[in-house]
LUMVOKOL-936533 format. One line per field, with one value per residue (C-alpha): residue number from 0; residue in three letters; x, y, z. Coordinates in steps of 0.05 Angstrom, whole numbers, plus 5000, padded with zeros to 4 digits. Layout:
# LUMVOKOL-936533
i = NUM, ...;
aa = ALA, ...;
east = X, ...;
north = Y, ...;
up = Z, ...;
***
This chain:
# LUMVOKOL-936533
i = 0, 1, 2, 3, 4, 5, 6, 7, 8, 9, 10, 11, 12, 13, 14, 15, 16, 17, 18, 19, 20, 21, 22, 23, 24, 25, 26, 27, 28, 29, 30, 31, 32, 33, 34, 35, 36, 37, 38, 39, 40, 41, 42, 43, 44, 45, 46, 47, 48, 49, 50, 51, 52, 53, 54, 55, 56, 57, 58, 59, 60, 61, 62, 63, 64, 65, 66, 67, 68, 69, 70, 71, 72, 73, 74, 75, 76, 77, 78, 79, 80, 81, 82, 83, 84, 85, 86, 87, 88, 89, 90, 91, 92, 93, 94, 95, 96, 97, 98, 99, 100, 101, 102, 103, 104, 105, 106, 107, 108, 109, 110, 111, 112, 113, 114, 115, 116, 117, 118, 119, 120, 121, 122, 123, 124, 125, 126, 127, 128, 129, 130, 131, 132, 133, 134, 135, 136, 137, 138, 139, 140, 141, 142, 143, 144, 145, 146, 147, 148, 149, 150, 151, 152, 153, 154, 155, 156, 157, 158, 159, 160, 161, 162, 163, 164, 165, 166, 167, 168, 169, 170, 171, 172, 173, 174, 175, 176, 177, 178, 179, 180, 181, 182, 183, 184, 185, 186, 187, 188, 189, 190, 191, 192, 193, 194, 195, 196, 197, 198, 199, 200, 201, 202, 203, 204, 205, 206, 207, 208, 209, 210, 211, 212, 213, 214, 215, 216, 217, 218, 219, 220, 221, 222, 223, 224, 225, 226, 227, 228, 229, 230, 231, 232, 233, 234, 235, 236, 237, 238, 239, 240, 241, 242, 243, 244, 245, 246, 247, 248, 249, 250, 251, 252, 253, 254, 255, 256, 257, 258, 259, 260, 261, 262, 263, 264, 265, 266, 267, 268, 269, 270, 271, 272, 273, 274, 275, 276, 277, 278, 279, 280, 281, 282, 283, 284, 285, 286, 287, 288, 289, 290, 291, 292, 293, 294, 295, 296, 297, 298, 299, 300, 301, 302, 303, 304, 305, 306, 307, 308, 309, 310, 311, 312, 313, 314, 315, 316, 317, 318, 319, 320, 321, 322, 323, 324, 325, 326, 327, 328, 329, 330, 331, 332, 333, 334, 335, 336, 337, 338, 339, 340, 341, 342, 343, 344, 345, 346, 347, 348, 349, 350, 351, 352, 353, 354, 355, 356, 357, 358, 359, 360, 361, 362, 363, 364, 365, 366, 367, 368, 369, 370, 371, 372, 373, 374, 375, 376, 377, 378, 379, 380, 381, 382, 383, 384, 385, 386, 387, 388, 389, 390, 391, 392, 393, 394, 395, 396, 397, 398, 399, 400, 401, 402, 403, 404, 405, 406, 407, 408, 409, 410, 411, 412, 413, 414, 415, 416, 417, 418, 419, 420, 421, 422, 423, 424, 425, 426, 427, 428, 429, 430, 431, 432, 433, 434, 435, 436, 437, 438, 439, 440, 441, 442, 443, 444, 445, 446, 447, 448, 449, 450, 451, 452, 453, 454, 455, 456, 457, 458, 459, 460, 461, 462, 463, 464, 465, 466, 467, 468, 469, 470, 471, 472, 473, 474, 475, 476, 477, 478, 479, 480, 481, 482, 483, 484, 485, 486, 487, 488, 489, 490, 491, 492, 493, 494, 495, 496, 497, 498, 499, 500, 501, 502, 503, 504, 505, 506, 507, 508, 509, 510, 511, 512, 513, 514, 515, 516, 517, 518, 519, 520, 521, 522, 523, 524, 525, 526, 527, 528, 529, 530, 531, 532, 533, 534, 535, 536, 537, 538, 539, 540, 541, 542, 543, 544, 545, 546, 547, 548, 549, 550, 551, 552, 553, 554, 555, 556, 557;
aa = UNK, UNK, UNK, UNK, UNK, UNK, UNK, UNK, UNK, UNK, UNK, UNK, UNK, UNK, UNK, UNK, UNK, UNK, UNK, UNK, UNK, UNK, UNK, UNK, UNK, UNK, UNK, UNK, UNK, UNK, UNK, UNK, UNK, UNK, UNK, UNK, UNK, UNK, UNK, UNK, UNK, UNK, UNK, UNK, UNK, UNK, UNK, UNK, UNK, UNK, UNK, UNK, UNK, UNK, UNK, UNK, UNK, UNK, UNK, UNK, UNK, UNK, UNK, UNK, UNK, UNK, UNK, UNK, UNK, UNK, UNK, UNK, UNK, UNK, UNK, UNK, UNK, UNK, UNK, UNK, UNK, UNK, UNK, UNK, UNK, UNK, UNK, UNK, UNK, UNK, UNK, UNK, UNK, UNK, UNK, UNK, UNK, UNK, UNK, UNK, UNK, UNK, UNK, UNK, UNK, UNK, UNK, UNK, UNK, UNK, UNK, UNK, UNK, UNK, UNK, UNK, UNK, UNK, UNK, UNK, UNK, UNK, UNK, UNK, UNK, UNK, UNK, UNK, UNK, UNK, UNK, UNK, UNK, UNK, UNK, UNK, UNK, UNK, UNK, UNK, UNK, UNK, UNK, UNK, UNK, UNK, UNK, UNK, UNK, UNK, UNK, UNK, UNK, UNK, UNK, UNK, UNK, UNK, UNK, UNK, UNK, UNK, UNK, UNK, UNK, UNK, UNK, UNK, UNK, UNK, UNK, UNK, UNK, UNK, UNK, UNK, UNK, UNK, UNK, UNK, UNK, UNK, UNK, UNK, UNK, UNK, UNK, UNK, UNK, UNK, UNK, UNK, UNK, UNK, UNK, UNK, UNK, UNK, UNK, UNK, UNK, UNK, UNK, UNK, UNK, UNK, UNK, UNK, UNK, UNK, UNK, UNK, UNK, UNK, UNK, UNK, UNK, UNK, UNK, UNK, UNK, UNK, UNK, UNK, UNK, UNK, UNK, UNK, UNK, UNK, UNK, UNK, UNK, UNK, UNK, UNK, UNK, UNK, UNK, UNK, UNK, UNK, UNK, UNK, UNK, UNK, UNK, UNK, UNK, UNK, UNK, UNK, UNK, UNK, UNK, UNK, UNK, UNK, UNK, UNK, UNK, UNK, UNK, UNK, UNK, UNK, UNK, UNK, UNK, UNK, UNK, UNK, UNK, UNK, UNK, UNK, UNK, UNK, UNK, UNK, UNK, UNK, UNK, UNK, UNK, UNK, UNK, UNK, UNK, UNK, UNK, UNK, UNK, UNK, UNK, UNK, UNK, UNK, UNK, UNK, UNK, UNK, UNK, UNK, UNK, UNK, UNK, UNK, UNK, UNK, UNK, UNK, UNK, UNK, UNK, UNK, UNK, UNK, UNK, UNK, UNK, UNK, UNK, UNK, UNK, UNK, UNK, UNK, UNK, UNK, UNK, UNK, UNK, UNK, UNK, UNK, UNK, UNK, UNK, UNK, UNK, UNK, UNK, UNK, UNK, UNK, UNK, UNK, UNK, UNK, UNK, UNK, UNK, UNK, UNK, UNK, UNK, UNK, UNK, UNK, UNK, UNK, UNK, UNK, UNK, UNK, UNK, UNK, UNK, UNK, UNK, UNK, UNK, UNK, UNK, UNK, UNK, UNK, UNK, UNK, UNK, UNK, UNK, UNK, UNK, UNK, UNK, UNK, UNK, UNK, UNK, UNK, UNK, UNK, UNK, UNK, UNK, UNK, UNK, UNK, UNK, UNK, UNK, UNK, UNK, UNK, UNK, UNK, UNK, UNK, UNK, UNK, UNK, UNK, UNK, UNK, UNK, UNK, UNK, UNK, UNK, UNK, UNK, UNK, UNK, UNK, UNK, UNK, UNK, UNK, UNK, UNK, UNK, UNK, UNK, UNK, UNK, UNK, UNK, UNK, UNK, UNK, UNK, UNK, UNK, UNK, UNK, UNK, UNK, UNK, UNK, UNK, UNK, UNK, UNK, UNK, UNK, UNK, UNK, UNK, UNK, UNK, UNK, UNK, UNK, UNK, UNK, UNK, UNK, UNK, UNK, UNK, UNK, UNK, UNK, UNK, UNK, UNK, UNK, UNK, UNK, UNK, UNK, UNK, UNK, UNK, UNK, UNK, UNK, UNK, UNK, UNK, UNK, UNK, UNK, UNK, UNK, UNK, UNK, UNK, UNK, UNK, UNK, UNK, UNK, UNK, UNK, UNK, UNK, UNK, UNK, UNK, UNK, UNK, UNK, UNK, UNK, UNK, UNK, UNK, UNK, UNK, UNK, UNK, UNK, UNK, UNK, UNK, UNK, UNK, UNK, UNK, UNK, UNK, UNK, UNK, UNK, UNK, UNK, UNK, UNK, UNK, UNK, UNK, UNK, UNK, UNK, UNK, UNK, UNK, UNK, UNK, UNK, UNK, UNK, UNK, UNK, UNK;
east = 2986, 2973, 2994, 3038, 3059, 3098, 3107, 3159, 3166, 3229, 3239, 3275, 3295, 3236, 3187, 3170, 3129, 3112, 3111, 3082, 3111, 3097, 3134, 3143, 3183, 3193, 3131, 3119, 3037, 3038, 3074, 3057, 3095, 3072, 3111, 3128, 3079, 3136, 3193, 3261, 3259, 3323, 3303, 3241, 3206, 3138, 3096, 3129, 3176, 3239, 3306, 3346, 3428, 3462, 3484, 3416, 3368, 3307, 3241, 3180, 3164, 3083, 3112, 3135, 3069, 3038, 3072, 3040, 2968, 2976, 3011, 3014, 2929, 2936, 2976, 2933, 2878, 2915, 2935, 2869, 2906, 2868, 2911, 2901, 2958, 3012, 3062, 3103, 3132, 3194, 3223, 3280, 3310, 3360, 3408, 3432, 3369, 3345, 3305, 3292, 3233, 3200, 3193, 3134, 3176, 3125, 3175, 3193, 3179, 3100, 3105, 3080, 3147, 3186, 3148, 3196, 3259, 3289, 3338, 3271, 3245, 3281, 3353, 3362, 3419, 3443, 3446, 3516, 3514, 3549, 3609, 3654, 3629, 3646, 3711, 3719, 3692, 3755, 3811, 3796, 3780, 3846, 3887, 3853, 3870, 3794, 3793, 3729, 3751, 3793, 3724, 3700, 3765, 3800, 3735, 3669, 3621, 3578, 3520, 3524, 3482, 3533, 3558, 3485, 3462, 3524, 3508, 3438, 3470, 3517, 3458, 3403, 3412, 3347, 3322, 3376, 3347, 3284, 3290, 3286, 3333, 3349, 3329, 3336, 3280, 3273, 3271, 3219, 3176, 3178, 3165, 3099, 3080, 3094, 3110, 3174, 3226, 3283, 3333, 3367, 3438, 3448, 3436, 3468, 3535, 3537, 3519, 3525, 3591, 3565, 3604, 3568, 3624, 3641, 3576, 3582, 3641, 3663, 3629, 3701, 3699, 3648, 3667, 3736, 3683, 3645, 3637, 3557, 3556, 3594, 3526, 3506, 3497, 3459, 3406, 3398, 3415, 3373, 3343, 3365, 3401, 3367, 3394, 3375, 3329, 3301, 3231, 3226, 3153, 3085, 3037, 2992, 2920, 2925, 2975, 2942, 2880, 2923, 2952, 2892, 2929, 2932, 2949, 3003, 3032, 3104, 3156, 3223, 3288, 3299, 3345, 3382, 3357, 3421, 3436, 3361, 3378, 3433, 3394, 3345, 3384, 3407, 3480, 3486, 3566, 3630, 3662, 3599, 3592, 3523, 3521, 3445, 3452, 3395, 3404, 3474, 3509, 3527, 3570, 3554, 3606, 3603, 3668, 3689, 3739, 3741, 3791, 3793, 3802, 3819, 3748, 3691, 3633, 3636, 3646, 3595, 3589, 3524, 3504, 3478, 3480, 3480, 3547, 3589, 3617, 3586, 3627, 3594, 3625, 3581, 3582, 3537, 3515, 3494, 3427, 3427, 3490, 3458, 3392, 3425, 3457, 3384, 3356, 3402, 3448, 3416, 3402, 3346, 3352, 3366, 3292, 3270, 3302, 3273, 3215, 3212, 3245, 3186, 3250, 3267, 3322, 3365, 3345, 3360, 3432, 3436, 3438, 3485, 3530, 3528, 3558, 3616, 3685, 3713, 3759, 3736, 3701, 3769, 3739, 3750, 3710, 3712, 3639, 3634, 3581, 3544, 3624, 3664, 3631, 3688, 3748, 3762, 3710, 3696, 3625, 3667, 3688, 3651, 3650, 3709, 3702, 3774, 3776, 3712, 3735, 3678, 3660, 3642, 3577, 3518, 3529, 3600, 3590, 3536, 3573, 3638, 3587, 3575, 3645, 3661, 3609, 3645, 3715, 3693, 3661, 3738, 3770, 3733, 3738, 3804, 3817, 3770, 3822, 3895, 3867, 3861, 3788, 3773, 3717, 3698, 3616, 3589, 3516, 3481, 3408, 3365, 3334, 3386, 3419, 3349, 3343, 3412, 3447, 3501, 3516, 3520, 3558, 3615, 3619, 3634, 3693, 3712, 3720, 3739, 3685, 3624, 3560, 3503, 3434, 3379, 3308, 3268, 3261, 3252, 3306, 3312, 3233, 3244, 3298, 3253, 3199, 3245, 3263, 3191, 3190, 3242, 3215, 3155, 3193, 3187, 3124, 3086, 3106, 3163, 3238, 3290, 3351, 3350, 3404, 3337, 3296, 3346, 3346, 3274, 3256, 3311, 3333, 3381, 3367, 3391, 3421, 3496, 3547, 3617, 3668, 3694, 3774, 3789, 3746, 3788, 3846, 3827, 3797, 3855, 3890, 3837, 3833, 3900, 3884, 3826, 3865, 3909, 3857, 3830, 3895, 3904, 3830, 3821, 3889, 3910, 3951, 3900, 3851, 3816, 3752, 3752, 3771, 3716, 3666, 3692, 3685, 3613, 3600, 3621, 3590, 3526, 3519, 3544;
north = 8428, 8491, 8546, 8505, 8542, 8522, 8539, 8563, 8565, 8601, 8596, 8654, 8674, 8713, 8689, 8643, 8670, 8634, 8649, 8624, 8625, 8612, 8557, 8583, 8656, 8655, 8714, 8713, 8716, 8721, 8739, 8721, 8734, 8691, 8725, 8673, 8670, 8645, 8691, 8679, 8650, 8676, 8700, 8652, 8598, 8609, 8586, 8574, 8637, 8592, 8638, 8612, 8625, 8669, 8650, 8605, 8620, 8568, 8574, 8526, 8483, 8497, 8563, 8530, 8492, 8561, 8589, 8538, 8537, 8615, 8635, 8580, 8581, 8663, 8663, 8616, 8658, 8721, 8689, 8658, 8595, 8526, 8478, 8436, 8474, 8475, 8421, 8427, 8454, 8470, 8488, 8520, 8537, 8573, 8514, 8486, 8498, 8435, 8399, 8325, 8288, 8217, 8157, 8185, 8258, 8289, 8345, 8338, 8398, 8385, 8331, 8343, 8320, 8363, 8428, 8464, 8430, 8487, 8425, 8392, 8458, 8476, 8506, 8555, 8564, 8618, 8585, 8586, 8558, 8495, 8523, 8479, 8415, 8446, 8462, 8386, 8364, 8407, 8381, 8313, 8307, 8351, 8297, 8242, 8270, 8268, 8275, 8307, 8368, 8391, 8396, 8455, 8487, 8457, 8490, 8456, 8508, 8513, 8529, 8458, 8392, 8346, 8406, 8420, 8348, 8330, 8391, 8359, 8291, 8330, 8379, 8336, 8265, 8260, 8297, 8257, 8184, 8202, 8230, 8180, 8218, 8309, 8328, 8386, 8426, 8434, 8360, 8356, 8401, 8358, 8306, 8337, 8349, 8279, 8233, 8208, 8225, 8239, 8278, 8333, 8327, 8390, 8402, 8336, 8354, 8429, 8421, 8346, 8328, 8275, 8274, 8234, 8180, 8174, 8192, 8206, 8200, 8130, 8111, 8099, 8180, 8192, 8151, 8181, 8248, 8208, 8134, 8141, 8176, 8120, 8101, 8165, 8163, 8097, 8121, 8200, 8207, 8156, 8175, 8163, 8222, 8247, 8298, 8364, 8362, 8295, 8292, 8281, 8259, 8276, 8318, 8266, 8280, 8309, 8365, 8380, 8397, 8434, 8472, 8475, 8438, 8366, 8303, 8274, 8357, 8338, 8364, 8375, 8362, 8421, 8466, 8517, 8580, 8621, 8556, 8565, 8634, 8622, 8590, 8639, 8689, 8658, 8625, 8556, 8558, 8555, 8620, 8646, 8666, 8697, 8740, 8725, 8778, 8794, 8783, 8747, 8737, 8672, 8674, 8602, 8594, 8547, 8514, 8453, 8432, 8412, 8447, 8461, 8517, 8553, 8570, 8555, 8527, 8468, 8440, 8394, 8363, 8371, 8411, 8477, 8458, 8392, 8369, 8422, 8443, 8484, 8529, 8563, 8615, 8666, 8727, 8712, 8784, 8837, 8856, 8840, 8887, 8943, 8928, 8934, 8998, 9031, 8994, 9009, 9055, 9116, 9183, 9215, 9271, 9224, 9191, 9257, 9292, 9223, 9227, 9298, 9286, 9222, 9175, 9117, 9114, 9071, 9112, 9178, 9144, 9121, 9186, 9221, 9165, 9176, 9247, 9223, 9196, 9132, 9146, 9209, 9183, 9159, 9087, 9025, 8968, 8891, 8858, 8801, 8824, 8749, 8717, 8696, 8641, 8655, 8645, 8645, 8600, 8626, 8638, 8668, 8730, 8794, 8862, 8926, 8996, 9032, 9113, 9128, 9203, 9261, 9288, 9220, 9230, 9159, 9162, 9156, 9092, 9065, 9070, 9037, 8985, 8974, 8979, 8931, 8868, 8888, 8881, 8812, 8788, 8816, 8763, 8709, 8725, 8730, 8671, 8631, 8654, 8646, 8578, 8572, 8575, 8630, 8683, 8713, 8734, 8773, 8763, 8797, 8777, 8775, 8840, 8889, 8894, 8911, 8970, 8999, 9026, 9057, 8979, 8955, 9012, 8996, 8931, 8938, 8996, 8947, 8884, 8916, 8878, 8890, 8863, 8849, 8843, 8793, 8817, 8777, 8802, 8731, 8696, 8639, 8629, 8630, 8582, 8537, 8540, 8524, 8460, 8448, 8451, 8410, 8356, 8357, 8338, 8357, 8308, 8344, 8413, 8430, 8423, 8353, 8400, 8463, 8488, 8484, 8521, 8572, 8600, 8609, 8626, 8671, 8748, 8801, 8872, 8910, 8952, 8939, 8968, 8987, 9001, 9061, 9077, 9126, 9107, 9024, 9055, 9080, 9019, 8979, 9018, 9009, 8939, 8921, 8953, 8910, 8843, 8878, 8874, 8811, 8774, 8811, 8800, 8733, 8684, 8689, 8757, 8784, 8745, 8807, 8781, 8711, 8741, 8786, 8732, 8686, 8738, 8757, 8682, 8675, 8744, 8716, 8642, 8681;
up = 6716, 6742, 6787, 6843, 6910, 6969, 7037, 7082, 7156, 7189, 7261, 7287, 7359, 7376, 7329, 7265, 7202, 7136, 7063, 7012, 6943, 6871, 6852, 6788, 6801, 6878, 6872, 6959, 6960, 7037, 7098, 7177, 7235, 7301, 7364, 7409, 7462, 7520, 7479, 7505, 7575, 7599, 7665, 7706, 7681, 7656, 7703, 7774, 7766, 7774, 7768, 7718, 7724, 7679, 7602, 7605, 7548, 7545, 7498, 7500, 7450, 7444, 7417, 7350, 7352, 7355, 7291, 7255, 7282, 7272, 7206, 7161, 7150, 7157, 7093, 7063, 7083, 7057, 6987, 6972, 6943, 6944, 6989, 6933, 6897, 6955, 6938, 6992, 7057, 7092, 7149, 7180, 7248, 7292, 7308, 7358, 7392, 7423, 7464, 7498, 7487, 7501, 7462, 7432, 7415, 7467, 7499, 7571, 7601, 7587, 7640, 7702, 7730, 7700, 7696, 7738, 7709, 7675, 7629, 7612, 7568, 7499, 7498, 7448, 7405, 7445, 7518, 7530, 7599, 7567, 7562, 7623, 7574, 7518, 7539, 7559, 7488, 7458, 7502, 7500, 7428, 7417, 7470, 7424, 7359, 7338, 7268, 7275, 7312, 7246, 7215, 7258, 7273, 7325, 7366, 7384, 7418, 7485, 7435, 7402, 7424, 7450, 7506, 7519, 7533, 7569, 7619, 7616, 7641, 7699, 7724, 7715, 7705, 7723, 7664, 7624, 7644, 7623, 7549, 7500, 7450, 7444, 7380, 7338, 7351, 7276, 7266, 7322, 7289, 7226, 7273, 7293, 7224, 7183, 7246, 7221, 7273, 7224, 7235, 7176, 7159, 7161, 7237, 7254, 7210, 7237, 7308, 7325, 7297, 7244, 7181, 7113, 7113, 7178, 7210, 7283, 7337, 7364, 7426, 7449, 7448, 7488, 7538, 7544, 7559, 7620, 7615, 7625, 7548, 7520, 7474, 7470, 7394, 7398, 7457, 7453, 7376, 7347, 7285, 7210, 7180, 7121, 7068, 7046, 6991, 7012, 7030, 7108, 7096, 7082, 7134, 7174, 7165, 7238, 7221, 7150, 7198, 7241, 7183, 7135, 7082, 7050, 7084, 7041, 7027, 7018, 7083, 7068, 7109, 7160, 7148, 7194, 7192, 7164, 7109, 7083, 7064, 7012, 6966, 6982, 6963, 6903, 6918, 6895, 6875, 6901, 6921, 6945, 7019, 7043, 7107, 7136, 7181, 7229, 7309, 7302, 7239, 7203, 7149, 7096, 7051, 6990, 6964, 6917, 6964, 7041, 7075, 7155, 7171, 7246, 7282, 7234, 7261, 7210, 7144, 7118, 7051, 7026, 7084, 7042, 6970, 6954, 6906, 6944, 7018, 7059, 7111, 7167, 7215, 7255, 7302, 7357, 7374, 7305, 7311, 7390, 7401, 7371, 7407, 7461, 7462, 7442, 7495, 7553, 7540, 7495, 7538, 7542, 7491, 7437, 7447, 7452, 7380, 7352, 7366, 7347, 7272, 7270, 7266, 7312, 7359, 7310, 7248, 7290, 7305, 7232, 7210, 7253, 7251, 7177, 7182, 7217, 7178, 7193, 7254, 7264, 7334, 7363, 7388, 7373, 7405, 7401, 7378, 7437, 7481, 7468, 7465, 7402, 7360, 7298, 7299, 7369, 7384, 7464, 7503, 7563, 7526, 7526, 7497, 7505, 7474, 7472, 7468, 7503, 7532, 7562, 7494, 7463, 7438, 7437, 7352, 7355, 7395, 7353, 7292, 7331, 7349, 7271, 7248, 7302, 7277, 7208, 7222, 7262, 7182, 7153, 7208, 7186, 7119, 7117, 7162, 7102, 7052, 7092, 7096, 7016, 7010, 6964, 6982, 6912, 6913, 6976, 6998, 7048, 7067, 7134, 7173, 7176, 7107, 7083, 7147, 7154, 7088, 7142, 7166, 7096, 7073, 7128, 7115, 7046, 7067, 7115, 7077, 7005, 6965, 6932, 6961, 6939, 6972, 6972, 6934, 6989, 7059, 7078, 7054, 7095, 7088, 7013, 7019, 7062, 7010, 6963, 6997, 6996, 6925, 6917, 6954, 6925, 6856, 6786, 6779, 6830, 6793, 6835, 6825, 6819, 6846, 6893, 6831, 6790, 6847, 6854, 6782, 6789, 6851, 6879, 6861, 6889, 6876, 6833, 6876, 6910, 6959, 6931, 6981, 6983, 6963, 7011, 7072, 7067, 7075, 7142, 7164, 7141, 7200, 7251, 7220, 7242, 7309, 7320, 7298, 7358, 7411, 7384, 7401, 7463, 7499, 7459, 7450, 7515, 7522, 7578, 7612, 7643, 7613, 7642, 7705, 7717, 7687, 7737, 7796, 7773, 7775, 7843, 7868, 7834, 7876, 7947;
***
């Protein structure tokens, strides 16, 4: 048959790249990054300059289109393959990021109409300016004893697509009337390419409450929520729900020309972006939990057994590997906290001994961080500068640092930073296990664990386990690909089972993090201080946080 490659499309939050892979070793032939055009609208709108209110985060949807148009015949171009010999494509994408559309799946926002209509553009997984609808999604499904609610920890978040649409519907009904269905913008872009407007089971069962027996919520539900979303399902979620591993479709002859492939390529079922990477990094059984760790964090876990456990963000059969359950739980800010310190908070004379040493400001921090012990910095800090996704489940919290004193020096809070986003992964680890799922392989894949030995290092300290790291740098690309190559099939030289694509395709190095004896037993201390401070600021104790959200809320509309 032939050398058979497939393709690979990840969606992140400021850009999308593809890979393309040999089907037969998971060899990656070629990389491109597209940078989002639009970025992350979180300010204006392009365009008219419309402010936008705070916890908004919007992107437009001719940005996706632009990954496409840009990367996917750049790595072509790079790999010299034939298009002849790519057997299939996949895609995956930060979730719940969403968007409403018209009969035809054109997006609203490119209507005239609705130009300046900051609901009719994209809303990003991390707008969290649902969170008054999400809060009304949790007590009423709790009041109703919604079985459904178990399923994602007694918790459904602002970041999901029921709380988004339904601030859609109370904000702008307008906006509401008019789309024909809010899709996935993952499905939408396998939309664009096979025009089948299908939607994955993964995004539905993670982020749109649909479960594979008792798909989604009784319209009896939603009306107890506002008796104008009491057929929600049947008018804004239409759609079949396909599985992962199924083939979606096959590119129309319009999107192969787009894409300089084959009509007829075989598309896979989207995947979320964090789910595509445990495959991708090689984890196809149960006891197996991958960190894909790069902006925010999402921890996939893979179990025989369904259990519900306090604040996961879901547990779907089918909806990572199919044949077993797949848990997800996440820290919404990682990569983004410590972004943010370099950005906004790093003097001067640290930019300057960077630059003079030829480091950057997070290597330079890296390494002095590095020289310190744990606990030798005297701070502790809690990791919710973008809110609490897991276990507590709450947009309206935000970030504390405890022992900050005159001689505290911009290293010592860097590394708190980092030990911080590690003891968060302990708490939901050890949340997972209380609840009698067992956690017995450690993953790490994504941006940072392949950047910051210091991070990894910590987190292996901090949770007492060994971890080991994915080979690929673009794990949840690979895993994409893979899906590709599993829809394709064996008869089209690609794979029956994503098991079977796995043991080829994916590799960890050889390489792994041990945690270190003496350095756990300090953070077992500061461990037990944190789980402190997380009960404190987050189960009720002190409501400092909400308090000055809700002033800065008021100060802001004056």
């Amino acid at each position: 048959m032939g050398k058979r490659y497939a393709i690979g499309v990840d969606y992140g939050t400021e850009s999308g790249r593809a890979v393309i892979v040999d089907v037969d070793n998971g060899e990656e032939l070629a990389v491109h990054v597209t940078p989002y055009p639009h970025g992350v609208i979180d300010e204006r709108l392009p365009g008219s300059g419309k402010p936008l209110e705070p916890n908004w985060a919007l992107q437009h949807p001719d940005d996706y289109m632009e990954v496409l148009r840009r990367s996917v015949p750049e790595v072509l171009r790079i790999s010299g393959v034939d298009p002849a010999q790519v057997i299939g494509i996949g895609i995956d994408f930060t979730a719940c990021t969403m968007l409403p559309v018209d009969k035809d799946g054109n997006p609203l926002c490119d209507q005239e109409a609705y130009r300046d209509e900051p609901h009719a553009y994209v809303k990003l997984w991390k707008h969290h300016a649902a969170q008054d609808e999400a809060n009304r999604i949790n007590e009423t499904a709790e009041a109703r004893g919604e079985l459904f609610l178990s399923r994602y920890g007694g918790k459904t978040s602002s970041e999901w697509m029921v709380a988004k649409a339904w601030q859609i519907m109370n904000e702008a009904p307008e906006v509401y009337e008019a789309a024909d269905r809010f899709m996935e913008a993952a499905d939408w872009t396998v939309l664009q390419l096979t025009g089948n407007p299908v939607r994955s089971s993964c995004g539905a069962g993670y982020k749109a409450f649909w479960h594979k027996a008792d798909g989604y919520p009784s319209p009896d539900f939603f009306k107890a929520l506002d008796p104008k979303l009491e057929r929600f399902v049947e008018t804004k979620l239409a759609g079949d729900v396909v599985s992962l591993g199924t083939k979606a479709g096959e590119l129309t002859a319009e999107a192969a020309d787009m894409l300089g492939l084959r009509a007829g390529t075989a598309v896979a079922a989207s995947i979320i972006d964090a789910h595509a990477g445990v495959p991708g990094t090689g984890a196809v059984r149960s006891g197996q939990m991958v960190m894909a760790m790069g902006t925010s964090l999402c921890h996939m876990l893979l179990s025989d057994k369904e259990i519900h456990a306090e604040g996961i963000s879901g547990v779907v059969e089918d909806g990572i590997i199919p044949g077993l359950y797949g848990y997800e739980a996440g820290q919404p800010a990682v990569g983004d906290l410590f972004g943010w310190f370099v950005d906004h908070q790093v003097p001067g004379y640290v930019l300057e001994a960077a630059a003079i040493e030829g480091l950057s400001v997070h290597g330079w921090l890296e390494r002095r961080a590095a020289e310190l012990k744990p606990g030798e910095h005297g701070l502790l800090a809690l990791d919710w500068w973008n809110g609490n996704r897991s276990v507590l489940v709450d947009a309206d919290l935000s970030g504390m640092i405890v022992g900050l004193t005159l001689q505290t020096k911009p290293e010592e809070i860097y590394r708190s930073l980092l030990e911080a986003t590690a003891f968060g992964t302990r708490k939901i680890i050890d949340t997972f296990e209380a609840a009698g799922v067992e956690v017995n392989e450690l993953f790490a894949c994504g941006g940072l664990p392949q950047r910051n030995r210091l991070l990894m290092q910590i987190y292996a300290d901090v949770t007492g386990r060994e971890i080991k790291i994915a080979a690929s740098t673009q794990t949840p690309a690979l895993g994409a690909a893979m899906f590709g190559a599993v829809a394709a099939g064996a008869e089209r030289g690609g794979y029956d089972s994503i098991a079977e694509a796995a043991a080829k395709m994916a590799h960890v190095r050889e390489e792994t993090y041990l945690p270190n004896a003496a350095n756990k037993a300090v953070y077992d201390e500061l461990y037990a201080a944190y789980n402190r401070l997380h009960d404190l600021f987050g189960r009720g104790g002190c409501q400092v946080m909400k308090e000055l959200l809700s002033i800065k809320r008021l100060q802001s509309e004056a």
